[in-house]
N, C-alpha and C positions, 0 to 999 in steps of 0.2 A: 504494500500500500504506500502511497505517495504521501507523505505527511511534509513535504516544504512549503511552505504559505507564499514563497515569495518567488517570481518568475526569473530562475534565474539565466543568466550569459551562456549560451552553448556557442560551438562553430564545430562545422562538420569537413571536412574535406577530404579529396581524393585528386589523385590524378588519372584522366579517362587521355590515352597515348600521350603525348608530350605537352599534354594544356592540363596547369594545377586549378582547381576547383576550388576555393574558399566559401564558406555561408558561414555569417556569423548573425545571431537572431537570438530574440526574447525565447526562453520555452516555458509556457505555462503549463500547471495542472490542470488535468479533469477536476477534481477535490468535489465529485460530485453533482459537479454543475451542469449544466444543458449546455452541450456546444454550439452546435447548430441551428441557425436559426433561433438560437437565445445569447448567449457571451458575446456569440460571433455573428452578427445580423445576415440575414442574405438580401441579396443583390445592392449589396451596400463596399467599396473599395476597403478591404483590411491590411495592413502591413503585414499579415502573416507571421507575427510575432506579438511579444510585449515589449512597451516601454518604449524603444525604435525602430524605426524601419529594418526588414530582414535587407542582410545587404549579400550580394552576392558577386565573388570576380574573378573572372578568367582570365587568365595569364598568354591565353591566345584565341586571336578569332573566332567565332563558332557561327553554327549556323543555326536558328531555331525556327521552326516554321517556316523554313524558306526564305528567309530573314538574314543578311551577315550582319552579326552583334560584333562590333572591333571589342580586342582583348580592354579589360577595365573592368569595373566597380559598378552594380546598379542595384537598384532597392527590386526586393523583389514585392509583388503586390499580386491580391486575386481580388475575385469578386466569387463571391460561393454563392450556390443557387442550391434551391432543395434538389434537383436533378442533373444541373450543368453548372460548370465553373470558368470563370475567365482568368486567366494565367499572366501577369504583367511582368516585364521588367520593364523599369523606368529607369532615366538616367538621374534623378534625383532623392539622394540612398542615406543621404543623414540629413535626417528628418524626427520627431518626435511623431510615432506612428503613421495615420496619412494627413498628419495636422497639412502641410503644406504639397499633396498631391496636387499633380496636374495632369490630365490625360492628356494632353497635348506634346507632355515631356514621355512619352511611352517610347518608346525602340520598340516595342513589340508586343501583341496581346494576342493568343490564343485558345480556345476551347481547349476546355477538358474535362473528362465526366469522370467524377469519385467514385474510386471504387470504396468496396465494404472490405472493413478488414478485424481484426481480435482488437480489442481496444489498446489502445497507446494512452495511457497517461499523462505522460508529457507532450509538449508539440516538440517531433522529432525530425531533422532534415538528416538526409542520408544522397551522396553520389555515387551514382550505381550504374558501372558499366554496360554498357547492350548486353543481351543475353544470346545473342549471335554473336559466335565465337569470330567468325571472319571480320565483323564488323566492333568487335570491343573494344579495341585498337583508336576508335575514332569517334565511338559515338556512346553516348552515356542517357544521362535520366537524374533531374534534379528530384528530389522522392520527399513529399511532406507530407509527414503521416500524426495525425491526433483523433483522438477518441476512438471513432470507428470507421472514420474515412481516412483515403489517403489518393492522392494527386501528384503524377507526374509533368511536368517540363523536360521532354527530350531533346538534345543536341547533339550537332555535330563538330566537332573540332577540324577548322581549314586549315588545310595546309599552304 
């Protein structure tokens, strides 16, 4: 059982082929409470953490959604929906949660539908290589998983 009352400082990182992965973010508890659609509003823009914006940074180019994001620093943001999500990185990542969002600063936003999963406690970010061995090398999956959903962001690392 999770008994910290207070949300604290995680970062998660990996290297998916020669691009290091950085997320550094608030992790709060379940401590019981209704995530979804109560802590967490839907269709309302969240930081994806506590306290600041989740930030997230690539050490080289990637590709997401079709999209080249150049290597750097960006907040990552959603919008959760009872059935679909929207997946942001924006280019403005220190922030006091989305006190000073702008969609117009977005680099990129795409769909994505939560899957169900055993509950998580905490809110947890994880980088997780493709599960296609030919292609792991190059392409990964930023993974946030809390309560009983969990949502990827895949990329790919340019060369």
């Amino acid at each position: 059982a999770d008994t910290m009352k207070t949300s604290v400082r995680r970062v998660a990182m990996e290297n998916i082929g020669d691009c290091h992965v950085h997320i550094e973010y608030g992790s709060p508890g379940v401590r019981g409470r209704s995530i979804w659609g109560g802590l967490v509003a839907y269709n309302e823009v969240w930081a994806a953490g506590a306290h600041r914006a989740t930030s997230v940074r690539f050490s080289k180019d990637v590709e997401v959604a079709g999209k080249k994001i150049a290597a750097g620093t960006y907040g990552f943001f959603t919008v959760p929906g009872a059935e679909k999500w929207e997946l942001i990185l924006n280019t403005r990542y220190k922030q006091h949660l989305a006190d000073e969002y702008k969609q117009e600063e977005d680099v990129v936003r795409l769909p994505a539908v939560p899957e169900k999963i055993k509950q998580v406690q905490r809110l947890t970010y994880r980088v997780l290589p493709s599960s296609d061995q030919a292609a792991s090398k190059s392409k990964g999956s930023i993974v946030l998983s809390w309560d009983t959903l969990q949502v990827q962001l895949p990329f790919t690392v340019l060369q």
